[in-house]
C-alpha positions as CSV (number, residue, x, y, z in Angstrom):
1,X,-0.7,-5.6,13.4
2,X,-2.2,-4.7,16.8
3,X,1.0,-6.5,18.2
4,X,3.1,-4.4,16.5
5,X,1.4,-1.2,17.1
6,X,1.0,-2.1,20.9
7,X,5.1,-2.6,21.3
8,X,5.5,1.0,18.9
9,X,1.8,3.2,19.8
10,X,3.4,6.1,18.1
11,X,4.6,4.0,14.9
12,X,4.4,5.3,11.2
13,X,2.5,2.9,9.1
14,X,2.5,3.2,5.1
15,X,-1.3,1.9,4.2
16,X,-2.5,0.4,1.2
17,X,-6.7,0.5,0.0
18,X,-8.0,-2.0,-2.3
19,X,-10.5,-4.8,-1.5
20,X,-7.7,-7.3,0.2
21,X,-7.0,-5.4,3.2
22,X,-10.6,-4.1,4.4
23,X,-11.3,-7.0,6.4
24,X,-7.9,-6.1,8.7
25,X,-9.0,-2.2,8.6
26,X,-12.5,-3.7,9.9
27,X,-10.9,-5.8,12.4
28,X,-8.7,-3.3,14.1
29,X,-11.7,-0.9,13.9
30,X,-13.3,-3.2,16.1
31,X,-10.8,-4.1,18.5
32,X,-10.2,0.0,19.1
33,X,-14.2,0.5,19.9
34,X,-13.8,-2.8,22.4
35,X,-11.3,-0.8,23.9
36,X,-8.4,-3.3,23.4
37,X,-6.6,-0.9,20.5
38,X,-5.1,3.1,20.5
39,X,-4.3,3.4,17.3
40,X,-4.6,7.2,17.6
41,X,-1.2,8.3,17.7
42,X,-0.1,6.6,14.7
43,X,1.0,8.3,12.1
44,X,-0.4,7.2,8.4
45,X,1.1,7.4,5.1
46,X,-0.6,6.8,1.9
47,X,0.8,4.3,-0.4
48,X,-0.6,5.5,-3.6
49,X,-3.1,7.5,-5.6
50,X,-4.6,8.6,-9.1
51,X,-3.0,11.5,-10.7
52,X,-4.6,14.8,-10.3
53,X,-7.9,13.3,-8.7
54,X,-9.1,15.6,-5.5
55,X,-9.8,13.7,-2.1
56,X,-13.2,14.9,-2.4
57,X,-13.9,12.8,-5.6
58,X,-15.6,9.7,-4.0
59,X,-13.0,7.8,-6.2
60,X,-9.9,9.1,-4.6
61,X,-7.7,7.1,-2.5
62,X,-7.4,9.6,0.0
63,X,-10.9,9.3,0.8
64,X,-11.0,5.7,0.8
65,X,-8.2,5.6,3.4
66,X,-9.8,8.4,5.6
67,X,-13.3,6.8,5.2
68,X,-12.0,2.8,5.7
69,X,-8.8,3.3,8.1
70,X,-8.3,6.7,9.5
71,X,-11.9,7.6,10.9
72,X,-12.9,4.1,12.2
73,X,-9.5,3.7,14.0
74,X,-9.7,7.5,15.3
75,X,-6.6,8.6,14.0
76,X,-6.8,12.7,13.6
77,X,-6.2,13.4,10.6
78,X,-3.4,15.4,11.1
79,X,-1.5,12.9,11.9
80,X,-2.3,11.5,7.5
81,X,0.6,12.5,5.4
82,X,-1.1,12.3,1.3
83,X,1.4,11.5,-1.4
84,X,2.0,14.3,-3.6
85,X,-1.1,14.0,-5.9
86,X,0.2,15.9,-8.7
87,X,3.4,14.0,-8.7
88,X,5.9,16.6,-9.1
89,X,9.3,15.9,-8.8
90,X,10.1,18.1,-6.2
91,X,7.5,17.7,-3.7
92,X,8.0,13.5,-4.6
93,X,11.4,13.9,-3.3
94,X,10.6,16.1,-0.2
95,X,8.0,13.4,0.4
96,X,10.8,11.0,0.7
97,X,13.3,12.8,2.3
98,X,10.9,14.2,4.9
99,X,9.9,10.4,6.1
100,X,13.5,9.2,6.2
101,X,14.4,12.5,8.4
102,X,11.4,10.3,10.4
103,X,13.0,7.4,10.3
104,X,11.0,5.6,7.8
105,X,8.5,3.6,7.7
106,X,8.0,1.0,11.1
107,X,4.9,-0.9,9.1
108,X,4.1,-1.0,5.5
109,X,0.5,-2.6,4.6
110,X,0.7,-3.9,1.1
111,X,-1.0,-6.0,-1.6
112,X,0.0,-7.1,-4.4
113,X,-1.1,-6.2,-8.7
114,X,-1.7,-8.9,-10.9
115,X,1.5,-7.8,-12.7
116,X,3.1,-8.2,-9.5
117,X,3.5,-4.4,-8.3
118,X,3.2,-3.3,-5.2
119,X,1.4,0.3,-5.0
120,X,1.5,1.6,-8.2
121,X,5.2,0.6,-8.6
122,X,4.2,-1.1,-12.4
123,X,7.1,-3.3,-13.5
124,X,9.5,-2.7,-14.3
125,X,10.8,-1.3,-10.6
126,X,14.1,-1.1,-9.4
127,X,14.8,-1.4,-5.3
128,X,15.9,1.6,-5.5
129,X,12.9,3.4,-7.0
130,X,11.8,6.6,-5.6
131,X,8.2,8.0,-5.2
132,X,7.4,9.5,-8.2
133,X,4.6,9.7,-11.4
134,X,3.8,6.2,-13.2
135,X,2.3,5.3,-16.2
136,X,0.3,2.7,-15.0
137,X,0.4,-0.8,-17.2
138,X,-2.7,-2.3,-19.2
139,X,-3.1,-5.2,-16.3
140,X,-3.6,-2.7,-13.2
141,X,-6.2,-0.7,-15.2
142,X,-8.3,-3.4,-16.4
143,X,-8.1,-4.9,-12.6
144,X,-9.4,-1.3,-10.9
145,X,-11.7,-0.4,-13.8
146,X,-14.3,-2.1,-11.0
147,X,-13.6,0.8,-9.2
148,X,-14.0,3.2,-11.8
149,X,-17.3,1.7,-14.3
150,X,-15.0,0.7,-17.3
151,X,-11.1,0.8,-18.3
152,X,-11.7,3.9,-20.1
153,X,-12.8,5.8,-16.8
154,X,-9.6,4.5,-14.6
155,X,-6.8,7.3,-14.7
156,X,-3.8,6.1,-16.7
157,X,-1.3,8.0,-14.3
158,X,-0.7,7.7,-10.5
159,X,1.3,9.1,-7.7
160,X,2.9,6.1,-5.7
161,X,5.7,5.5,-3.1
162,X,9.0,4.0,-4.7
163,X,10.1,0.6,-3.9
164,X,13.0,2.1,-1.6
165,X,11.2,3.3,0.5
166,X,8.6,0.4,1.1
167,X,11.7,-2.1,0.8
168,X,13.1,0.0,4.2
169,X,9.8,-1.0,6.2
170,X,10.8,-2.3,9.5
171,X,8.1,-4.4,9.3
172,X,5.8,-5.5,5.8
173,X,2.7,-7.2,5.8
174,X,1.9,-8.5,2.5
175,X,-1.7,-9.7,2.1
176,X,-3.6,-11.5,-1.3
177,X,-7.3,-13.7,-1.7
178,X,-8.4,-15.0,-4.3
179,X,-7.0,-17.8,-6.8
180,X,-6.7,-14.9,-9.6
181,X,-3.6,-13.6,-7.2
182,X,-2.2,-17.8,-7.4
183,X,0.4,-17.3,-9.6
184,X,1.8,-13.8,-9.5
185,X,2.0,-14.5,-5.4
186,X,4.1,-18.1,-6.3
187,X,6.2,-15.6,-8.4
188,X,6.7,-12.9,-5.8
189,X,7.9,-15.6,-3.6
190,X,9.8,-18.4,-4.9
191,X,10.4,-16.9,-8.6
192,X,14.0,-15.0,-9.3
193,X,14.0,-11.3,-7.7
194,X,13.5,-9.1,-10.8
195,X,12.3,-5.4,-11.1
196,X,9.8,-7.5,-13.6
197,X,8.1,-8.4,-10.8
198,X,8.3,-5.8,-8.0
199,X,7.0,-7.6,-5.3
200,X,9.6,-10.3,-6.0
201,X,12.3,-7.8,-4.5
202,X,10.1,-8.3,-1.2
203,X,12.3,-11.3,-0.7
204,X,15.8,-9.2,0.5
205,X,13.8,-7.3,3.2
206,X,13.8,-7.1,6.4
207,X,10.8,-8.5,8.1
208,X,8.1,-9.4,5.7
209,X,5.0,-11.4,6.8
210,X,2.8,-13.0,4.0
211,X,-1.0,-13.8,5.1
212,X,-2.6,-15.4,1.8
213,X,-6.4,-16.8,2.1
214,X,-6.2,-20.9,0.4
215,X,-7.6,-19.9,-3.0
216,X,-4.6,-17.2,-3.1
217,X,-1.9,-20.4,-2.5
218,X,-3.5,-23.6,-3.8
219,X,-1.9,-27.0,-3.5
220,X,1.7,-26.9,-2.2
């Protein structure tokens, strides 16, 4: 990622929170105090968040991205373009159109749902999907109800960015740990491309580059 954002300083990067990617945020947050990273004229996109939940609630995704990426790397923050919170249609579909009047995304950080989704695209998800409102399934709120004290605190609605827009990244990094992600990475990867599994449709783009941890793979 510091390659990339070296060769494009001013690049627009679509940025996912959850516990898989902190370690990277950490990294490059160490590399710009060393001096040997300007991230500061990046422009950052959320991927995702709850429905109707504030950035000041200290369970927003907003925050978390501010707090874990945006601050440590020095990015102002007007140069942070939120998702639509409330999901409404309209200001979904400006979303969209205003980043492909920027030319789209030049890196999407992603990881990847137990049901295979990628943000909060819950199956199933066409390649074709728009940002919009989801219900989110049974699986994804059982897996962030860490986050939240129990399942019957997590949110059962989010705002996310569609698949066609991610799918157009220039670049994706894709990143999973842990053996619990085994087999819905296997199916992303060498199972059939089906909107059943939304992260399987990561295998007609572009440029994607996959960094699992052992327990995330297994055995060949």
């Amino acid at each position: 990622m510091a390659g990339i954002l070296a060769e494009r300083p001013d690049a627009r990067v679509l940025v996912a929170t959850g516990s898989t990617p902190m370690g990277l945020y950490a990294e490059l947050a160490r590399r710009r105090a060393g001096g040997a990273l300007d991230p500061s004229r990046i422009t950052v996109y959320q991927l995702d968040e709850y429905a109707g939940i504030p950035p000041e609630d200290p369970r927003s995704l907003l925050g978390w991205l501010v707090r874990s990426f945006v601050e440590p790397l020095g990015i102002p923050l007007e140069r942070l373009v939120p998702v639509p919170r409330d999901g409404d249609p309209d200001a979904c579909a400006r979303y969209d159109l205003e980043v492909d009047r920027a030319g789209g995304y030049d890196l999407a950080i992603l990881g990847i749902g137990p049901n295979g989704h990628l943000g909060f695209n819950e199956p199933p998800s066409d390649a074709d999907a728009p940002t919009r409102l989801v219900e989110l399934a049974p699986e994804t709120i059982r897996a962030n109800a860490a986050y939240w004290g129990s399942p019957d605190l997590v949110p059962r609605r989010a705002v996310t960015v569609g698949m066609r827009g991610l799918l157009a990244a220039r670049t994706i990094l894709l990143l999973a740990s842990g053996a619990h992600k085994r087999d819905i990475v296997r199916r992303a990867l060498r199972g059939p491309v089906t909107p059943e599994v939304p992260a399987s449709l990561l295998q007609r783009a572009a440029d994607v580059r996959v960094f699992l941890d052992r327990d995330a793979w297994g055995e060949p």
